[in-house]
matplotlib code that plots the C-alpha trace (Angstrom):
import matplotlib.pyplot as plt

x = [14.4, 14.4, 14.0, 17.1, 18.0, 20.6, 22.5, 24.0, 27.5, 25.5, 25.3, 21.1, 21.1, 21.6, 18.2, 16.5, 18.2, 17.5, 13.5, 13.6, 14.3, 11.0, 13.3, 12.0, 14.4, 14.5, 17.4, 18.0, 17.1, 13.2, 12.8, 14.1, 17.5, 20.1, 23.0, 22.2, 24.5, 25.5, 25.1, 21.1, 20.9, 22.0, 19.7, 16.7, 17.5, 17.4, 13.8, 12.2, 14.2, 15.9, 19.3, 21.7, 23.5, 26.6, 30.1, 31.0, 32.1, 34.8, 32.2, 29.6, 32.3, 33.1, 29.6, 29.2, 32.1, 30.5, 27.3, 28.2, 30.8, 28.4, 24.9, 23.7, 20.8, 21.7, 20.0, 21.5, 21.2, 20.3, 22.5, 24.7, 26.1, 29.2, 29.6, 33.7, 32.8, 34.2, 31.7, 30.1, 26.4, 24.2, 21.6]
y = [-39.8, -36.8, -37.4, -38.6, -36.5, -37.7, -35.7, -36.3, -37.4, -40.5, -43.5, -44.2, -47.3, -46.4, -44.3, -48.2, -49.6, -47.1, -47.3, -51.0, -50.4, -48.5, -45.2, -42.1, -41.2, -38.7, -37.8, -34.9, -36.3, -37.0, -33.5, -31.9, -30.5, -32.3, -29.9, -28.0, -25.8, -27.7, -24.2, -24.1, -28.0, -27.3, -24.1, -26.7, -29.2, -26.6, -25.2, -28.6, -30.6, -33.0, -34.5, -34.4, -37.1, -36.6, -38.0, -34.5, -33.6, -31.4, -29.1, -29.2, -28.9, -25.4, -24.6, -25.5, -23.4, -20.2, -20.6, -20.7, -17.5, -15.7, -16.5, -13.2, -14.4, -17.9, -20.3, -23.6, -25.8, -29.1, -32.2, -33.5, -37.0, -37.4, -40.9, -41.9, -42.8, -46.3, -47.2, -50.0, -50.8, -54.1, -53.7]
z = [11.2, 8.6, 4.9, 3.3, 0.5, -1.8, -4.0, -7.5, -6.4, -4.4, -6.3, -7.1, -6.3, -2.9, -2.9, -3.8, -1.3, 1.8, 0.5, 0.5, 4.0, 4.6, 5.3, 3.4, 0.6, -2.2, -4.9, -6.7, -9.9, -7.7, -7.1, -10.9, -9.3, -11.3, -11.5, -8.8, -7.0, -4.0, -1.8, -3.4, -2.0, 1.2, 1.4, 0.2, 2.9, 5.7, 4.3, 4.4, 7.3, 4.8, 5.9, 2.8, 2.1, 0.0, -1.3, -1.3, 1.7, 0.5, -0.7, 2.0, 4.7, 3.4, 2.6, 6.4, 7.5, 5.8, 7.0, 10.5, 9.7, 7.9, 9.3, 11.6, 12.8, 14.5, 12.0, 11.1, 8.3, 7.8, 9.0, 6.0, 5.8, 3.7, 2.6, 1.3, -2.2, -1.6, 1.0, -0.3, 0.0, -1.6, -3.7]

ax = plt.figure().add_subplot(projection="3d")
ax.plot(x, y, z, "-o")
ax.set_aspect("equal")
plt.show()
């Protein structure tokens, strides 16, 4: 399974709860990219074979959209998980 990497739209807790169950996790606010642009995250995720995990799929659904529209030279990106924000989790 790929790193997790959770952006700042995912609750944090849910970062201590996916470690607690031994599965490699990071958050934006791990790697110094609060505020990010959610294009620059998804461009991150693909360079180190993160999966992004978001509430934003809005967002990422277009950014997903443009990349397949605009992208010459066959690359894809990294797989994205868009979580409804009222999924519930325990911590």
């Amino acid at each position: 399974m790929p790193l997790l990497f959770l952006d700042e739209n995912v609750k944090i807790g849910l970062a201590d709860v996916l470690r607690a169950a031994g599965i490699e996790t990071r958050t934006v606010r791990d790697e110094g990219q609060l505020h990010t642009v959610d294009a620059a995250l998804l461009l991150a995720c693909a360079n180190q074979g993160w999966m992004l995990v978001t509430q934003n799929r809005r967002d990422f659904r277009a950014l997903h959209e443009g990349w397949v529209t605009w992208t010459t030279d066959g690359s894809k990106h990294s797989p994205v998980l868009g979580r409804h924000e009222s999924d519930e989790y325990e911590s």
